[in-house]
C-alpha positions in Angstrom: 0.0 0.0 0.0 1.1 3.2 -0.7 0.1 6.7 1.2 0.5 10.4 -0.3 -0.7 13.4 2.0 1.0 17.1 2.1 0.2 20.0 4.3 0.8 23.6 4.8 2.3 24.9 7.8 1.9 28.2 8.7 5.5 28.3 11.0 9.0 28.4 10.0 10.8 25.6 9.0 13.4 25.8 11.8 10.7 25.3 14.1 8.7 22.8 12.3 11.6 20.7 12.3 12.7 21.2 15.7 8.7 20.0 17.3 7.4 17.2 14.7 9.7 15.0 16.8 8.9 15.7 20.4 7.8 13.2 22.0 4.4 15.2 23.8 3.8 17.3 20.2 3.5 13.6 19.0 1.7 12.4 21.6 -0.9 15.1 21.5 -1.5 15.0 17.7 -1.5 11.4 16.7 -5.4 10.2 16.2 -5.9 7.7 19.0 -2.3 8.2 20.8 -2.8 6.1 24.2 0.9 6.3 24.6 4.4 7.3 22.4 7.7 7.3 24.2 11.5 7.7 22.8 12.4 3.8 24.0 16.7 4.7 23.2 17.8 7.4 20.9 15.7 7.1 17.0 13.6 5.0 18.6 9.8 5.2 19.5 7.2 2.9 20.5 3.6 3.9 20.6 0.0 2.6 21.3 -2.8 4.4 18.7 -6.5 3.6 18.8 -6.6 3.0 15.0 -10.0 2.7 12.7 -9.9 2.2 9.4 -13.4 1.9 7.5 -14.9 -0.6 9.3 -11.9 -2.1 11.3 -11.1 -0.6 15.0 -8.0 -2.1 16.8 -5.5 -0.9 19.5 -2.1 -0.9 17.6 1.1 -0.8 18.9 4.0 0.6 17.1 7.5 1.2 17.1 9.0 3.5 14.7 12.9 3.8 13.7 14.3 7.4 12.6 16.8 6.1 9.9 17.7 8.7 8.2 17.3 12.5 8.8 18.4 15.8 7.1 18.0 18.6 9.3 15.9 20.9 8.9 14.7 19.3 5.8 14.1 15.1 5.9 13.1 12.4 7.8 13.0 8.3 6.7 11.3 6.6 9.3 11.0 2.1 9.4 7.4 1.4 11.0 6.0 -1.9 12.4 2.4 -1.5 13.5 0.6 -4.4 15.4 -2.8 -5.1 16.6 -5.5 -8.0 16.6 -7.3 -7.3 12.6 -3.6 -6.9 11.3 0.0 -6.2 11.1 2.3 -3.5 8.9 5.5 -2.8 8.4 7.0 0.0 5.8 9.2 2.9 5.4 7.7 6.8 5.8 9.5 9.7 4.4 8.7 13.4 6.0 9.6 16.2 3.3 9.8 20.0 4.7 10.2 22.7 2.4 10.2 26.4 2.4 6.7 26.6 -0.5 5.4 30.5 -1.2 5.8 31.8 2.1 4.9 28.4 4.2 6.2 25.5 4.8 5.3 22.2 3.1 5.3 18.7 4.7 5.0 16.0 2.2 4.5 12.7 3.8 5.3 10.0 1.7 4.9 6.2 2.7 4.7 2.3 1.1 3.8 -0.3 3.7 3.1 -4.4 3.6 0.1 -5.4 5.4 -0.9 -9.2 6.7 -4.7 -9.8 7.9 -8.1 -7.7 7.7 -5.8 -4.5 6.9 -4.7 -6.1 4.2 -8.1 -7.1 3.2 -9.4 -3.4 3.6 -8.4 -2.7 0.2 -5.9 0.2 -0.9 -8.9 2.7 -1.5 -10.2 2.5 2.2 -6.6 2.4 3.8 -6.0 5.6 1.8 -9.4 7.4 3.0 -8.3 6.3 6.9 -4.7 7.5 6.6 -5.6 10.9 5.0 -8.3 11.9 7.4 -5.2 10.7 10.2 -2.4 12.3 8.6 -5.2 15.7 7.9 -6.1 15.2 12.1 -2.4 14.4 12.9 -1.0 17.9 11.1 -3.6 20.2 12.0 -3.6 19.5 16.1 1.2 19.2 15.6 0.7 23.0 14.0 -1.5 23.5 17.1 0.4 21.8 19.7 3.5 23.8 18.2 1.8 27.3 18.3 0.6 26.2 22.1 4.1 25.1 23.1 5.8 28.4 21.3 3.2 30.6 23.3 4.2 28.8 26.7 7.7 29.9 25.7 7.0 33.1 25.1 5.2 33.6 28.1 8.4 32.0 30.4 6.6 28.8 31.1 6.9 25.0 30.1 
């Protein structure tokens, strides 16, 4: 399966690249996050509440940051587990300086074993866009909260 999704961010690069790793940004914008902590350095494991059409499973993950660019690219390995299925693939995170914003261009290819794999390619890609849509809009928020904590002198 194969997943295209970009979106417009309407902060600096710098800072875009310095937050779509933290650990709480993450944890506060993933759809379903139950959990999502830095296991060693690269290295994150996760628990998401994860529907997709008709299917509804607690996944875990564990994603792998195996490459990175800064301020620029990220190539991520991800396994995701649950009871309907199992995944694994690679995810690549594009930022680029576009007419005054900042584009993310998520780019991914995945295997999947069981009723995911069943789902068909046309409802995984209806799932993972209305994720990845969820996931960027409430990161741009939880960035703008975290930069106004900042501001302000607090954590």
């Amino acid at each position: 399966m194969k997943i295209e999704y970009e979106y417009s961010f309407g902060l600096p690069k710098k800072i875009v690249w310095k937050y779509i790793k933290d650990e709480k940004v993450l944890q506060n914008s993933l759809p379903g996050c139950k959990s999502f902590v830095e296991v060693s350095r690269g290295i994150y494991q996760a628990a998401l509440d994860v529907k997709i059409g008709p299917l509804q499973d607690l996944f875990t993950l564990e994603i792998r940051i195996r490459d990175e660019k800064p301020p620029s690219f990220l190539l991520m390995q991800v396994k995701g587990k649950g009871n309907i299925g199992e995944f694994v693939g690679t995810a690549d995170l594009f930022i680029k300086d576009y007419q005054g914003a900042v584009m993310l261009i998520f780019k991914a290819e995945a295997d999947a074993a069981g009723a995911i794999a069943m789902a068909g390619q046309e409802i995984i890609n209806t799932a993972a866009n209305k994720g990845l849509e969820t996931f960027f809009q409430k990161a741009e928020k939880e960035i703008k909260k975290r930069l106004y904590h900042l501001k302000r002198g607090g954590r």
